[in-house]
C-alpha positions in Angstrom: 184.9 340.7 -112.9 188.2 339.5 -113.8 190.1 338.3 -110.3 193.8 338.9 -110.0 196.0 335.8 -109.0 198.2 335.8 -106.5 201.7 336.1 -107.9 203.1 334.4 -104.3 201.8 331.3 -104.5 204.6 329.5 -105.9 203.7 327.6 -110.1 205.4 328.0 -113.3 203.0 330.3 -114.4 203.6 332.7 -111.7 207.6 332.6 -111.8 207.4 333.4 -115.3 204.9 336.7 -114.1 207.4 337.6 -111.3 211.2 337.5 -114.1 209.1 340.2 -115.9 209.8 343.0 -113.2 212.0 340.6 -111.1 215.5 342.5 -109.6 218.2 340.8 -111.8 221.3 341.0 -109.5 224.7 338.7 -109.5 223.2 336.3 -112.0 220.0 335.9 -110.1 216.2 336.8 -110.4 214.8 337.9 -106.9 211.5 336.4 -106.4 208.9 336.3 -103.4 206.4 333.7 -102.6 204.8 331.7 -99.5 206.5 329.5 -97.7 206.3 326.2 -96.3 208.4 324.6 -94.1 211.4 326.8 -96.0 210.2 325.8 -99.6 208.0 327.5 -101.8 204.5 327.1 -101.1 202.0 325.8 -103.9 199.2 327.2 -101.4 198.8 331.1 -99.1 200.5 330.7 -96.1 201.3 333.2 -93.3 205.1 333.3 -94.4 206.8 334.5 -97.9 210.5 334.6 -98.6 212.9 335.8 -101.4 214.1 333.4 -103.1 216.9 333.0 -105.9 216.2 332.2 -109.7 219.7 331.6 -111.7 218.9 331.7 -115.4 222.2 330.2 -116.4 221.8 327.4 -114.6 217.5 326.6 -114.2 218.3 326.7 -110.1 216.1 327.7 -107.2 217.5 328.7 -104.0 216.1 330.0 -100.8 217.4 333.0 -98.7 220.5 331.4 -97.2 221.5 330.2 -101.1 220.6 326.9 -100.1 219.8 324.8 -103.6 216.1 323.8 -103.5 215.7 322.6 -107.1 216.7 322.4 -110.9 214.4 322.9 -113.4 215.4 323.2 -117.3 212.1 325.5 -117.9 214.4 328.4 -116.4 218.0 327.4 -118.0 219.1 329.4 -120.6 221.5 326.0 -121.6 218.1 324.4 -122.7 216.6 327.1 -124.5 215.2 329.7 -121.6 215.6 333.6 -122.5 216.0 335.7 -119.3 213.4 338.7 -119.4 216.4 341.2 -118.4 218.0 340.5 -121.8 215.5 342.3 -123.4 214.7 345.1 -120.9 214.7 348.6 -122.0 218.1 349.7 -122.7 219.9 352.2 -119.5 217.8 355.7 -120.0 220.9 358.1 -121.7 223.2 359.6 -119.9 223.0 356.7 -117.6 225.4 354.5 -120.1 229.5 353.6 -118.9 231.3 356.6 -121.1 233.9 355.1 -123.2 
Protein backbone atom coordinates (compact mmCIF):
# COMPACT_ATOMS: atom_id res chain seq x y z
CA UNK A 1 0.00 0.00 0.00
CA UNK A 2 1.36 3.11 -1.46
CA UNK A 3 1.42 5.96 1.53
CA UNK A 4 0.61 9.54 0.68
CA UNK A 5 3.22 12.24 1.69
CA UNK A 6 2.39 15.07 3.41
CA UNK A 7 2.39 17.95 0.99
CA UNK A 8 2.96 20.45 4.43
CA UNK A 9 6.04 19.51 5.42
CA UNK A 10 8.09 22.01 3.75
CA UNK A 11 11.10 20.30 0.59
CA UNK A 12 11.54 21.07 -2.87
CA UNK A 13 9.71 18.23 -3.85
CA UNK A 14 6.65 19.18 -2.18
CA UNK A 15 6.61 23.03 -3.31
CA UNK A 16 6.81 21.77 -6.70
CA UNK A 17 3.46 19.34 -5.73
CA UNK A 18 1.73 22.34 -4.12
CA UNK A 19 2.45 25.27 -7.73
CA UNK A 20 0.44 22.49 -9.53
CA UNK A 21 -3.09 23.52 -7.88
CA UNK A 22 -1.45 26.50 -5.99
CA UNK A 23 -3.77 30.02 -6.08
CA UNK A 24 -1.64 32.26 -8.47
CA UNK A 25 -2.61 35.74 -7.25
CA UNK A 26 -0.56 39.29 -7.63
CA UNK A 27 2.53 37.48 -8.92
CA UNK A 28 2.46 34.98 -6.17
CA UNK A 29 1.83 31.16 -5.53
CA UNK A 30 -0.16 30.60 -2.18
CA UNK A 31 1.28 27.69 -0.42
CA UNK A 32 0.66 26.01 3.07
CA UNK A 33 3.09 24.17 5.21
CA UNK A 34 4.15 23.69 8.99
CA UNK A 35 5.76 25.98 10.78
CA UNK A 36 8.46 26.58 13.01
CA UNK A 37 9.27 29.39 14.86
CA UNK A 38 7.61 31.50 11.67
CA UNK A 39 9.60 29.48 8.94
CA UNK A 40 8.67 26.56 7.10
CA UNK A 41 8.99 23.51 8.79
CA UNK A 42 11.11 20.51 7.33
CA UNK A 43 9.20 18.28 9.99
CA UNK A 44 4.84 18.09 11.31
CA UNK A 45 4.36 20.49 13.67
CA UNK A 46 1.12 21.81 15.40
CA UNK A 47 1.22 25.08 13.27
CA UNK A 48 0.96 25.70 9.27
CA UNK A 49 0.84 28.99 7.57
CA UNK A 50 0.45 30.41 3.97
CA UNK A 51 3.12 31.47 2.63
CA UNK A 52 4.20 33.44 -0.63
CA UNK A 53 6.03 31.86 -3.75
CA UNK A 54 7.11 34.77 -6.45
CA UNK A 55 8.04 33.01 -9.69
CA UNK A 56 9.64 36.09 -11.12
CA UNK A 57 11.80 36.51 -8.68
CA UNK A 58 12.60 32.55 -6.80
CA UNK A 59 11.38 34.41 -3.28
CA UNK A 60 9.68 32.90 -0.29
CA UNK A 61 7.75 35.03 2.02
CA UNK A 62 5.73 34.40 5.12
CA UNK A 63 2.21 35.83 5.85
CA UNK A 64 3.19 39.31 6.77
CA UNK A 65 5.39 39.44 3.21
CA UNK A 66 8.27 39.21 5.21
CA UNK A 67 11.31 37.71 2.74
CA UNK A 68 12.37 34.37 4.17
CA UNK A 69 14.53 33.16 1.31
CA UNK A 70 15.82 33.14 -2.46
CA UNK A 71 16.06 30.21 -4.32
CA UNK A 72 16.81 30.11 -8.18
CA UNK A 73 14.92 26.50 -8.48
CA UNK A 74 11.62 28.86 -8.42
CA UNK A 75 12.94 32.01 -10.64
CA UNK A 76 11.70 32.12 -13.88
CA UNK A 77 15.07 34.49 -14.64
CA UNK A 78 17.05 31.15 -14.28
CA UNK A 79 15.03 28.98 -16.21
CA UNK A 80 11.86 28.07 -13.78
CA UNK A 81 8.34 27.75 -15.71
CA UNK A 82 5.42 28.73 -13.44
CA UNK A 83 2.65 25.82 -13.57
CA UNK A 84 -0.14 28.72 -14.14
CA UNK A 85 1.38 29.38 -17.58
CA UNK A 86 0.18 26.40 -18.75
CA UNK A 87 -3.11 26.01 -16.96
CA UNK A 88 -6.21 25.27 -18.84
CA UNK A 89 -7.24 28.19 -20.74
CA UNK A 90 -10.55 30.52 -18.97
CA UNK A 91 -13.67 27.98 -19.75
CA UNK A 92 -15.66 30.22 -22.80
CA UNK A 93 -17.66 32.71 -22.21
CA UNK A 94 -15.50 33.43 -19.22
CA UNK A 95 -12.81 35.40 -21.64
CA UNK A 96 -12.42 39.74 -21.56
CA UNK A 97 -14.79 40.49 -24.76
CA UNK A 98 -12.85 42.65 -27.12
Amino acid sequence: MKVERDLKVFSHENVLEQLKTAAFRNGYYILEFYTEEGKPSKHPTDTTAQFYLSPSGGTLRDSNFNLLFYDSRYDTYRGFKPPHLSRAKPEEGNERQS
